[in-house]
Every structure is written in C-alpha cells, then in structure tokens.
Backbone bond lengths (Angstrom), bond angles and torsions (degrees), N, CA, C in turn:
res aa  C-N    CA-C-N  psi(-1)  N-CA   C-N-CA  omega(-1)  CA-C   N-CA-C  phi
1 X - - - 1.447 - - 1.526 107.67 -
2 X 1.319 115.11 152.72 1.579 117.23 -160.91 2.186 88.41 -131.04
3 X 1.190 103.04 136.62 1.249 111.03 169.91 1.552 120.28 -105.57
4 X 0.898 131.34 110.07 1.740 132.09 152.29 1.375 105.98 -73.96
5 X 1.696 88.18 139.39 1.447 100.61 168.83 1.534 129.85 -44.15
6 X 2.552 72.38 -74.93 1.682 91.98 170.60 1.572 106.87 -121.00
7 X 1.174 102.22 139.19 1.739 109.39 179.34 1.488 119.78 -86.35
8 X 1.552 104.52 7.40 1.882 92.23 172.64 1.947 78.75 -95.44
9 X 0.762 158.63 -63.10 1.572 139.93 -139.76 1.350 104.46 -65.78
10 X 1.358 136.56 1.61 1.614 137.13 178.55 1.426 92.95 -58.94
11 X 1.313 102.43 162.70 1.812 93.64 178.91 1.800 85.60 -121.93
12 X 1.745 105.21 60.56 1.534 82.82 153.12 1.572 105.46 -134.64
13 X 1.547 119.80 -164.61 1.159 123.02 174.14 1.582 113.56 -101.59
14 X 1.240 125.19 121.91 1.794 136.89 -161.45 1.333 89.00 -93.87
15 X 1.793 95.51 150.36 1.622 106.90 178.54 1.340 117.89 -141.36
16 X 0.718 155.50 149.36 1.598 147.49 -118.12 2.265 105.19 -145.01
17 X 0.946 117.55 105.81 1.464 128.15 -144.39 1.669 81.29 -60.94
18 X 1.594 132.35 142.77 1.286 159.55 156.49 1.550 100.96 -23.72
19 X 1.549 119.35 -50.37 0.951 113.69 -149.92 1.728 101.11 -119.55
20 X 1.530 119.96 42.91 1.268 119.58 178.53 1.507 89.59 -87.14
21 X 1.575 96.16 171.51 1.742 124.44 -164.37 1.314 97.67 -87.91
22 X 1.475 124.74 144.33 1.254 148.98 161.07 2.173 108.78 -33.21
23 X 1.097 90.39 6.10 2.177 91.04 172.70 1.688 82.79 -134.20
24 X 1.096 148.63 3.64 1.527 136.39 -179.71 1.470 99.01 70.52
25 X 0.936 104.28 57.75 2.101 81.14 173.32 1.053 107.29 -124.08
26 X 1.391 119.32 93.68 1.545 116.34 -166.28 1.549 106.10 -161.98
27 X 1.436 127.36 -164.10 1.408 122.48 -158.87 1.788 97.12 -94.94
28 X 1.225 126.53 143.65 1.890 108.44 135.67 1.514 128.11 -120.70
29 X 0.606 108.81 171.99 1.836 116.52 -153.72 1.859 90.63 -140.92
30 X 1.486 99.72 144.13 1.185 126.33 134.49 1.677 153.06 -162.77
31 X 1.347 120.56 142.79 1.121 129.39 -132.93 1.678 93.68 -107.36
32 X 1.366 123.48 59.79 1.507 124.50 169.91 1.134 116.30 -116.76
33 X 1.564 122.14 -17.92 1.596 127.42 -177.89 1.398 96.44 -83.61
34 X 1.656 115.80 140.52 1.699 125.03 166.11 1.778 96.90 -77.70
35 X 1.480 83.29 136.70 1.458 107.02 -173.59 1.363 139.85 48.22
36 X 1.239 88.62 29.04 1.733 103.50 -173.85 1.647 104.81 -136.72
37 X 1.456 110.00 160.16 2.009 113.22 169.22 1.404 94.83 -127.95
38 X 1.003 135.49 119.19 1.418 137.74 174.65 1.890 92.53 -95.52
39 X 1.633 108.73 145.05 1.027 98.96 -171.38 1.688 98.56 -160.82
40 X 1.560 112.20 130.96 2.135 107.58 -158.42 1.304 76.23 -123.69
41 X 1.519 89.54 164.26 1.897 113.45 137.61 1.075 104.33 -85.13
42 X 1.582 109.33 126.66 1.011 138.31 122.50 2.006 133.08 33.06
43 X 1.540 67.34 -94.20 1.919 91.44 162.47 1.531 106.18 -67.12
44 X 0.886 132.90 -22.77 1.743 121.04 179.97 1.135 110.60 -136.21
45 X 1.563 121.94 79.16 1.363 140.80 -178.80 1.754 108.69 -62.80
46 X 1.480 99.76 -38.24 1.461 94.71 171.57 1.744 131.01 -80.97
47 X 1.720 109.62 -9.21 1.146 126.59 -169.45 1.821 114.71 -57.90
48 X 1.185 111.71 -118.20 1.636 116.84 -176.43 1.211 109.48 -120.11
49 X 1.278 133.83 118.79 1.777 114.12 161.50 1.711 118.10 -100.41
50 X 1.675 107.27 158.45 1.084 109.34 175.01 1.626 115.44 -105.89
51 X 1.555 95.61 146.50 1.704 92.11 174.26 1.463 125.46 -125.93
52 X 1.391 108.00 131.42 1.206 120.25 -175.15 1.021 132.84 -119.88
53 X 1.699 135.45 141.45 1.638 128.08 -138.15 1.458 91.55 -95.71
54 X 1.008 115.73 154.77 1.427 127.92 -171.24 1.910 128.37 -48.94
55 X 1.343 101.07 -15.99 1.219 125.09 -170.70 1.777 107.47 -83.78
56 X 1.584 101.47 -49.02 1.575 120.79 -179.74 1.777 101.15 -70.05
57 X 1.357 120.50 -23.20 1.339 112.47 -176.00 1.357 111.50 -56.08
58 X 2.085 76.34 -66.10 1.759 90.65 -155.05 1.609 112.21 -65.06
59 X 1.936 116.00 -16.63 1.227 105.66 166.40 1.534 117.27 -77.59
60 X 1.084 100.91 -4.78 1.976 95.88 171.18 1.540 102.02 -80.89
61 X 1.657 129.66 -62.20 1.177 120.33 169.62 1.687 121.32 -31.65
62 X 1.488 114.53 -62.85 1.184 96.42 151.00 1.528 164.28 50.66
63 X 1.253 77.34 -134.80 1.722 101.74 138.62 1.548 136.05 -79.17
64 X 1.189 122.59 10.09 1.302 123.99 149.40 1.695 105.19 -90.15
65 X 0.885 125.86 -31.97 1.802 122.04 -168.93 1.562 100.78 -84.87
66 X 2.116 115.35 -10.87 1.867 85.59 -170.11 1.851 70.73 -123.08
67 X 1.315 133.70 56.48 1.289 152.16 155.56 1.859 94.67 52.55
68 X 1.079 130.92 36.14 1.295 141.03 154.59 1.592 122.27 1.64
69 X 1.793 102.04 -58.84 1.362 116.58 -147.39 1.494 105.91 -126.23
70 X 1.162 110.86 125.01 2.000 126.82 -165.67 1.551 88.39 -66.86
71 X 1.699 88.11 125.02 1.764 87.91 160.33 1.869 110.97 -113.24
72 X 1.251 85.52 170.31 1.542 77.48 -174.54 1.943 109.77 -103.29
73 X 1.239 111.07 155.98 1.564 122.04 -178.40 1.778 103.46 -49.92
C-alpha cells in the first residue's frame, strides 16, 4: 500500500462510487496511475490518499459484491 500525503496534487481525475449516499460521503478512486489505485474520502479531497496495486482492489471490490465484510446494525 502506498500513502499520499495530499490527494488533490495526484495528477489524476477522482470519481465518486455510483452508489454514494444522498450527503456524498463516500470513497473516490482513481484509476490513471500504472500500477497503483489511489483512493480519498470524499469529504477531504485535500486530505491523504491511499494506493493500492490493482490486484488488492479488485479483491477488495470483490468482497464487497459476495458481502465479504460484517457490517454493523
């Protein structure tokens, strides 16, 4: 996993997941760096992003689509 400080100086374009909540509070991702997923909150576009190699994504996606990960009540 690769850390950015700040995630507005990435030189890519961020995209905002289909299925964020009616206040935006949700993840964005973008897929322009080779071999990397840079990926913010939302709410703090200027904050830190993390990056992840293409392999760790799509197994995180994944496991969100075959319900992987305990949510809480």
């Amino acid at each position: 996993m690769t850390h950015f400080p700040v995630a507005s100086t990435l030189p890519v374009r961020w995209r905002k997941a289909t299925a964020s909540n009616p206040n935006d509070d949700c993840v964005e991702v973008a897929d322009s760096i080779t071999d990397t997923i840079p990926v913010r909150d939302s709410k703090d576009p200027h904050g830190p992003a993390l990056g992840f190699t293409p392999e760790a994504w799509q197994s995180f996606i994944a496991g969100i689509r075959t319900d992987d990960f305990p949510t809480t009540p």
